[in-house]
VORO-512856 format. One record per residue (C-alpha): residue number from 1; x, y, z. Coordinates in Angstrom, 3 decimals, decimal comma, padded with zeros to 6 digits. Example, Ala and Ser with C-alpha at 12.3 -4.5 7.8 and 13.67 -1.06 7.14 Angstrom:
! VORO-512856
<pt><nr>1</nr><u>012,300</u><v>-004,500</v><w>007,800</w></pt>
<pt><nr>2</nr><u>013,670</u><v>-001,060</v><w>007,140</w></pt>
END
This chain:
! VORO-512856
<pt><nr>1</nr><u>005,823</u><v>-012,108</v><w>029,652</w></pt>
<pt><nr>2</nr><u>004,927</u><v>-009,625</v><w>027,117</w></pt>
<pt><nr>3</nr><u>001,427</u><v>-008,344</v><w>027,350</w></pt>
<pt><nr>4</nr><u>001,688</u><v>-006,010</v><w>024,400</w></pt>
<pt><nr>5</nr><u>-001,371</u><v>-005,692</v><w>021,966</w></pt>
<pt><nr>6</nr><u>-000,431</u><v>-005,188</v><w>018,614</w></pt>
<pt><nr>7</nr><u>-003,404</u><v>-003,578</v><w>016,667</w></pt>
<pt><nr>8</nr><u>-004,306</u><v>-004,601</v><w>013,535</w></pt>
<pt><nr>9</nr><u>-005,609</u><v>-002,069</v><w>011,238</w></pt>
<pt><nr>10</nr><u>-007,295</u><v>-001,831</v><w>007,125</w></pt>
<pt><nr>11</nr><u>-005,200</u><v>000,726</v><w>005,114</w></pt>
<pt><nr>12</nr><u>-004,985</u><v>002,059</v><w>001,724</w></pt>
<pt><nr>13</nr><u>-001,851</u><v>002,957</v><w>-000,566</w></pt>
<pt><nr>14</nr><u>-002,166</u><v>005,708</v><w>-002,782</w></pt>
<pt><nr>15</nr><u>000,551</u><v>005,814</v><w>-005,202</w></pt>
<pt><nr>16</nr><u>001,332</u><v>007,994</v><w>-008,080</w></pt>
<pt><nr>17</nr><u>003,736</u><v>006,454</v><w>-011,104</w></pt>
<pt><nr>18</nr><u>005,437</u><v>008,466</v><w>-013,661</w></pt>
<pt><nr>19</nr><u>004,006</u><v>008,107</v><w>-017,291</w></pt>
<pt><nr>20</nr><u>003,891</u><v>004,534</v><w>-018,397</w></pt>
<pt><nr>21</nr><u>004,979</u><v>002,480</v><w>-015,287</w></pt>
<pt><nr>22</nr><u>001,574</u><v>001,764</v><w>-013,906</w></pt>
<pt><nr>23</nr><u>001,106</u><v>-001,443</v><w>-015,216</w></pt>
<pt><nr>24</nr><u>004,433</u><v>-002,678</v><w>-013,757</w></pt>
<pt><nr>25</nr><u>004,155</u><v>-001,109</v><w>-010,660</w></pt>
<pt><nr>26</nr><u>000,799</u><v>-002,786</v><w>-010,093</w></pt>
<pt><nr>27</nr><u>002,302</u><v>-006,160</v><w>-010,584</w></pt>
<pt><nr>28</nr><u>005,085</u><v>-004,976</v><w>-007,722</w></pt>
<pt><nr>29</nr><u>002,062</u><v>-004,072</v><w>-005,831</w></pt>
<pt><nr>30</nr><u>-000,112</u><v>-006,945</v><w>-005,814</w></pt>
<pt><nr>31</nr><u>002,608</u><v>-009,285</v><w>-004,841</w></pt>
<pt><nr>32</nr><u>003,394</u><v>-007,745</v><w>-001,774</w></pt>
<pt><nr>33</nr><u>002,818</u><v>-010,022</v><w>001,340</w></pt>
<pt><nr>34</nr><u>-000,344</u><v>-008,722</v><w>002,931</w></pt>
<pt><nr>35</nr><u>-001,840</u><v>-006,768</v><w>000,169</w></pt>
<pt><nr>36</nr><u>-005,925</u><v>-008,244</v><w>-000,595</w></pt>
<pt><nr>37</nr><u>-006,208</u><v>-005,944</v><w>-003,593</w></pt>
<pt><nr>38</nr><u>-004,096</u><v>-003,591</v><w>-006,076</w></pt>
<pt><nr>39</nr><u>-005,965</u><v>-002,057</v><w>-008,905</w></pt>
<pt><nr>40</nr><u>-005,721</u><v>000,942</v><w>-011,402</w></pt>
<pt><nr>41</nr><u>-007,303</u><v>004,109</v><w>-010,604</w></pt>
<pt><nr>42</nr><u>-008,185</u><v>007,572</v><w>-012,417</w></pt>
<pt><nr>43</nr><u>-007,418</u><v>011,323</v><w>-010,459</w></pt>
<pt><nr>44</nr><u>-004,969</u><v>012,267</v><w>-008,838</w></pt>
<pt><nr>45</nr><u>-003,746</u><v>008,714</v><w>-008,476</w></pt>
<pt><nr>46</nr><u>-002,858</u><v>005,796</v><w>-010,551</w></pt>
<pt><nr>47</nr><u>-002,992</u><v>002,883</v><w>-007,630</w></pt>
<pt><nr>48</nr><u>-004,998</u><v>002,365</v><w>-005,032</w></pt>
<pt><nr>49</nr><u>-003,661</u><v>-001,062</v><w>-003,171</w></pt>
<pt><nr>50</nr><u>-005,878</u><v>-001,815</v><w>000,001</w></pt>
<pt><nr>51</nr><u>-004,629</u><v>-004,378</v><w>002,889</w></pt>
<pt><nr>52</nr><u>-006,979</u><v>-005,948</v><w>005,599</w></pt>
<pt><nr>53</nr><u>-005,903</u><v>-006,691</v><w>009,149</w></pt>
<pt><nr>54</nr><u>-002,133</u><v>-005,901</v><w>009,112</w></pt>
<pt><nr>55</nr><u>-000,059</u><v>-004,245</v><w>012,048</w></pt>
<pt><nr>56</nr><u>001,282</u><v>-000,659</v><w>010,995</w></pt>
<pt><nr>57</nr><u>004,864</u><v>-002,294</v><w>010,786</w></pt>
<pt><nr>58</nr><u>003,636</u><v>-004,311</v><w>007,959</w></pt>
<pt><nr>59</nr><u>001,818</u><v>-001,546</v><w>006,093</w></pt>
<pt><nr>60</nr><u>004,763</u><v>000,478</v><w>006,473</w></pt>
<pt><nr>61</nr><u>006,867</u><v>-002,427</v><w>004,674</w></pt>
<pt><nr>62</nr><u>004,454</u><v>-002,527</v><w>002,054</w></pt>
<pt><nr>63</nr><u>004,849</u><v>000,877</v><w>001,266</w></pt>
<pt><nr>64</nr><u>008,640</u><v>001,515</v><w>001,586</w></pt>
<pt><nr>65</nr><u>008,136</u><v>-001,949</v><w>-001,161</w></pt>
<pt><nr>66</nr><u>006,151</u><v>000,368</v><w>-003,562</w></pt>
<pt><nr>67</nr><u>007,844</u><v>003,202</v><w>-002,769</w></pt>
<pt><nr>68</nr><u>011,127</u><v>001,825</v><w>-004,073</w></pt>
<pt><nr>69</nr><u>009,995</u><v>000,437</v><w>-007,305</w></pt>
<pt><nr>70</nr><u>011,221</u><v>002,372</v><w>-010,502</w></pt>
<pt><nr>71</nr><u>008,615</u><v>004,268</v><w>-011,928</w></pt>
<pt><nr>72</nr><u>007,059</u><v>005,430</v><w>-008,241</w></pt>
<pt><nr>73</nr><u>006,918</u><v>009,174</v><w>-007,829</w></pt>
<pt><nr>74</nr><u>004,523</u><v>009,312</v><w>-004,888</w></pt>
<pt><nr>75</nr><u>003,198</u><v>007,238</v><w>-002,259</w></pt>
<pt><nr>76</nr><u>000,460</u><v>008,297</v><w>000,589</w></pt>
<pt><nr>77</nr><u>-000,585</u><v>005,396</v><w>003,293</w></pt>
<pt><nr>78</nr><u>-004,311</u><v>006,395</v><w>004,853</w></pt>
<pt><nr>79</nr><u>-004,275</u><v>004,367</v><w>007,855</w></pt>
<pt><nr>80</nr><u>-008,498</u><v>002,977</v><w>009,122</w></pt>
<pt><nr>81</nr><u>-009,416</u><v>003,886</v><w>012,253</w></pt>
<pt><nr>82</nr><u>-012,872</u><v>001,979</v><w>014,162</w></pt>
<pt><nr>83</nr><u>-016,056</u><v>004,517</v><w>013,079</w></pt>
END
């Protein structure tokens, strides 16, 4: 019997696009199993996609999913913690 707790944790994808991709790399993003919300962004950043209650193997999926889209330069996962 396996006893192992997965946690389940909120996270954030940061992800920087090269000059006109963020539109389609949005779409990429927001139909990624798991993710409640894409959206546009201005800084640093073009995309900020958040996801809600999803084990760090997920998250990391979503990412490496982003990650690999054309137009992706960079791609920085903040992981939530309990505060």
């Amino acid at each position: 019997m396996n006893s192992e707790v997965i946690p389940v944790v909120k996270s954030t994808i940061l992800v920087c696009c090269k000059l006109l991709k963020t539109k389609k790399v949005l779409e990429i993003a927001r139909k990624q199993s798991g993710v409640a919300d894409a959206f546009p962004v201005h800084g640093r950043w073009d995309i900020a996609v958040r996801t809600e209650d999803l084990d760090l193997k997920k998250i990391a999926e979503i990412g490496q999913n982003i990650y690999k889209a054309e137009g992706v330069e960079i791609v920085e996962t903040l992981i939530g913690y309990p505060g």
